[in-house]
C-alpha positions as CSV (number, residue, x, y, z in Angstrom):
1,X,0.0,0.0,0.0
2,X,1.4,3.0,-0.6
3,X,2.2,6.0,2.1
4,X,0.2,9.0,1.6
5,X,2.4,12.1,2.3
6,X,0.2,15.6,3.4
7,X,2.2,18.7,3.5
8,X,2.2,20.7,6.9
9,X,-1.0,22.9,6.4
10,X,-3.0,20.0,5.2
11,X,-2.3,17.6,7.9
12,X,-2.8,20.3,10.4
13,X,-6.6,21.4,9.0
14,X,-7.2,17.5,8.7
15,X,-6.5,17.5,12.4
16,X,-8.6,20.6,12.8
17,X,-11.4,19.4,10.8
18,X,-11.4,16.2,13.1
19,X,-11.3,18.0,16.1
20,X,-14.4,20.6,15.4
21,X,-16.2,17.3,14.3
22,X,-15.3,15.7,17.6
23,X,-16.1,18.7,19.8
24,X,-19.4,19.1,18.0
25,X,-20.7,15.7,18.8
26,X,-19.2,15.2,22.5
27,X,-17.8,18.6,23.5
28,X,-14.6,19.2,24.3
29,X,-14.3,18.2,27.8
30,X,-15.4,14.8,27.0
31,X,-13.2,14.3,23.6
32,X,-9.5,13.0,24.4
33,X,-6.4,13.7,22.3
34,X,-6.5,9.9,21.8
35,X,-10.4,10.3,20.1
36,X,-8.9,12.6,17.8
37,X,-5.5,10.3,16.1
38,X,-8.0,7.1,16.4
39,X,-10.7,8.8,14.6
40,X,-8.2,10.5,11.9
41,X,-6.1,7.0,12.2
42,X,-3.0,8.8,13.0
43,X,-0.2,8.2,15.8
44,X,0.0,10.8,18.5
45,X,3.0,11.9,18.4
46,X,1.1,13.5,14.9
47,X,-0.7,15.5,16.9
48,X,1.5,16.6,19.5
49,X,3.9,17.8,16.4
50,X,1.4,20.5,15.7
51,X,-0.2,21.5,18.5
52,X,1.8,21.2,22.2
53,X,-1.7,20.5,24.0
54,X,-5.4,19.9,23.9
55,X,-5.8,23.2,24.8
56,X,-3.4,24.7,21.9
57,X,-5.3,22.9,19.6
58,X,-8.6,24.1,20.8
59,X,-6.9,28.3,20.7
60,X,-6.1,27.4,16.6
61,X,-9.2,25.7,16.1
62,X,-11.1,29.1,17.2
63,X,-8.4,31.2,15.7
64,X,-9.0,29.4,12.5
65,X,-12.8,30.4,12.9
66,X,-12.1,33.5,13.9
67,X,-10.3,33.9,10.5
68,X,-13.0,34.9,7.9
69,X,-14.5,37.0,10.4
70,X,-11.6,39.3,11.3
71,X,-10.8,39.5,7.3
72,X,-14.6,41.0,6.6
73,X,-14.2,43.6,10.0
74,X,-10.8,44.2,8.3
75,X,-11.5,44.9,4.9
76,X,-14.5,47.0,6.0
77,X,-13.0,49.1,9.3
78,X,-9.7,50.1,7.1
79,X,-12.0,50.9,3.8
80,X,-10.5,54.5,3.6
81,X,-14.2,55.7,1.4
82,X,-16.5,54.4,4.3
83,X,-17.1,57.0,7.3
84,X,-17.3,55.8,10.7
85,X,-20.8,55.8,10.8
86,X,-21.3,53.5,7.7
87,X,-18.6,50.8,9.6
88,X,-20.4,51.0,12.7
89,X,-23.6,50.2,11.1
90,X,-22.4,47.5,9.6
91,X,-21.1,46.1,12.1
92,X,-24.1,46.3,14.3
93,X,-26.0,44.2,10.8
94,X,-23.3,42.0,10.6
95,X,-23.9,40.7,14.1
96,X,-27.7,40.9,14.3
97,X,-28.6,40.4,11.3
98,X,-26.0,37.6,10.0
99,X,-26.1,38.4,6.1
100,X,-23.0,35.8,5.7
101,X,-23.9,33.5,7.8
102,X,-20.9,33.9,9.9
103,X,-23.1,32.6,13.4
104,X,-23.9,29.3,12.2
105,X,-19.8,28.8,12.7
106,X,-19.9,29.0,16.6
107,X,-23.4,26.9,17.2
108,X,-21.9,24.0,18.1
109,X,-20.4,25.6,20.8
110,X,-23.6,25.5,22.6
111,X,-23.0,22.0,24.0
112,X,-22.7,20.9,27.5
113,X,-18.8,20.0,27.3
114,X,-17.9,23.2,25.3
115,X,-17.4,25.9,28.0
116,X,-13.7,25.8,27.8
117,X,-14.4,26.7,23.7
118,X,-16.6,29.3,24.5
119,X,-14.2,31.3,27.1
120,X,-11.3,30.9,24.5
121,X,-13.4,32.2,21.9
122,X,-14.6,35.2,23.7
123,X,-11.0,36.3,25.1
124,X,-9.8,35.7,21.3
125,X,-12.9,38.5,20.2
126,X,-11.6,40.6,22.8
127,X,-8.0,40.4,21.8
128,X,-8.3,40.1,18.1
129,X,-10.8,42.7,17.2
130,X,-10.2,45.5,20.2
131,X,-7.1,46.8,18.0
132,X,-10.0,47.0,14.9
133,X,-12.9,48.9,16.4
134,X,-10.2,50.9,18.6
135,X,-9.0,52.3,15.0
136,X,-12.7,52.4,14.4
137,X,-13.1,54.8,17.0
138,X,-10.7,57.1,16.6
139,X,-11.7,57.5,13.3
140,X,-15.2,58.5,14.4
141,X,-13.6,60.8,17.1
142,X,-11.7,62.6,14.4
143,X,-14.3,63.0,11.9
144,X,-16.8,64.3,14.8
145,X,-19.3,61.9,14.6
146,X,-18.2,59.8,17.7
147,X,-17.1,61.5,21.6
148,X,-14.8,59.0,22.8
149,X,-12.9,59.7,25.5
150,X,-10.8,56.0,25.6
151,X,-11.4,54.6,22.3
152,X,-9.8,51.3,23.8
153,X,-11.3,50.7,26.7
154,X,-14.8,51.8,24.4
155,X,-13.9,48.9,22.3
156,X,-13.4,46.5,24.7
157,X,-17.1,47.2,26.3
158,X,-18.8,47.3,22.9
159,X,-17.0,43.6,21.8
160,X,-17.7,42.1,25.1
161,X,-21.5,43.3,25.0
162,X,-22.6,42.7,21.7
163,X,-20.7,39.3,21.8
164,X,-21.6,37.5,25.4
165,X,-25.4,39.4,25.4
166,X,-26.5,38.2,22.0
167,X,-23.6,35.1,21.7
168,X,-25.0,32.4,20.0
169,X,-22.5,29.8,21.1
170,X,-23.7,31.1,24.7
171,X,-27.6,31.6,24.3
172,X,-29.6,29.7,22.5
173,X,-31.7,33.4,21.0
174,X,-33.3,33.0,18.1
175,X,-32.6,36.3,15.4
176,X,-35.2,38.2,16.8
177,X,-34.7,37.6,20.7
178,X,-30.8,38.8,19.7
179,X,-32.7,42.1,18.2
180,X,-34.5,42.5,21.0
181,X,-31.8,42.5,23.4
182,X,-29.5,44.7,21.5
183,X,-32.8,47.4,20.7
184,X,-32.9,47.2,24.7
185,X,-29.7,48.6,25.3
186,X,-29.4,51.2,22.1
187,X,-29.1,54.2,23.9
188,X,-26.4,52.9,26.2
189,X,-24.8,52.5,23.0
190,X,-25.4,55.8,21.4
191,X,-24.2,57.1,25.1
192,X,-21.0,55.4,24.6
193,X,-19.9,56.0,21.7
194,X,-21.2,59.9,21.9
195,X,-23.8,60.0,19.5
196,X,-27.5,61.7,19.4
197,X,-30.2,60.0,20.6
198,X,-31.3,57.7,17.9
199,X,-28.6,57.4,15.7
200,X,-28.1,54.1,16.6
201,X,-32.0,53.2,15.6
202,X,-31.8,49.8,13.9
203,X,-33.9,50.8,11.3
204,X,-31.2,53.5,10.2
205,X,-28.4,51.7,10.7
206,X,-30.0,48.7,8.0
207,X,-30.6,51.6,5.7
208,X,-27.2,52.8,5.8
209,X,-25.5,49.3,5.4
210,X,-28.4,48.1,2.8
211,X,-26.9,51.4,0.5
212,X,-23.6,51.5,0.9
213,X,-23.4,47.4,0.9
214,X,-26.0,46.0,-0.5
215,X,-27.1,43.8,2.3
């Protein structure tokens, strides 16, 4: 029989790929490193030669998620035609409203053994995207649309709300129970980032992104 040789990056998402699948039936507390080579049919020192520990595996397996995400809030956030108004909005659609279907990634997150995943994945938000919508911010702040007094720190509260309140790997909220709960706490919104009283009105902000992207 002849050996089948993978490269690096294909062996590593094949490990990847096994591991999500694994993690999605039986959580992550309850799958072993040993599930993982026996279901791929690999030895463990495979394993280990990628990833040090279950736990390093599990950071690169969100990372990996994480990817496509961070590449739309990039391409949009350092889109030098778009004000800070038209990113903002979109980014409030992008969560609520899911036009790419981004939230269907995380779902299985919502099992039982998965807490581990789901406190990785929210300190990875925090850290990955607080540089973005701090840059986001400041942007606002100079083009006098946004009052920020600590862009950073303003970041850091908006990720951590609109992504724990309305999570879908934490809560199991249908589209319109997310809506609800983020039309709740609007004007806390508008009062943080320095805006008038309605400017963050979901209704506007889907106009703005339906314009300028066509959602």
């Amino acid at each position: 029989m002849v050996r089948v040789t993978k490269n690096a990056s294909e062996r590593r998402n094949e490990i990847l790929d096994t591991a999500e699948s694994l993690f999605s039936q039986k959580g992550y507390e309850k799958t072993s490193t040993t599930d993982i080579t026996k279901t791929l049919g690999v030895a463990q020192g495979t394993l280990y030669y990628y990833f040090k520990s279950k736990e390093a595996l599990a950071n690169a397996l969100i990372d990996r998620q994480l990817k496509v995400i961070k590449e739309h809030f990039i391409e949009v956030i350092y889109d030098e035609t778009l004000t800070a108004y038209e990113k903002i909005a979109w980014i409030f659609v992008y969560e609520l409203d899911d036009p790419t279907g981004h939230v269907e990634i995380f779902k299985y997150l919502q099992h039982d053994s998965n807490a581990i995943l789901r406190q990785i994945l929210h300190v990875q938000t925090i850290c990955q995207f607080t540089p973005i919508v701090t840059d986001l911010n400041i942007q606002g702040n100079e083009e006098g649309i946004f009052h920020i007094d600590n862009p950073t720190l303003v970041a850091e509260f908006f990720l951590s709300t609109i992504h724990h309140w309305v999570d879908s790997s934490l809560f199991k909220w249908n589209s319109q129970e997310r809506i609800v709960r983020i039309e709740a706490i609007q004007s806390t919104f508008e009062h943080l980032f320095g805006v008038p009283n309605g400017k963050f009105d979901l209704a506007l902000l889907r106009e703005t992104v339906k314009t300028k992207f066509n959602y």
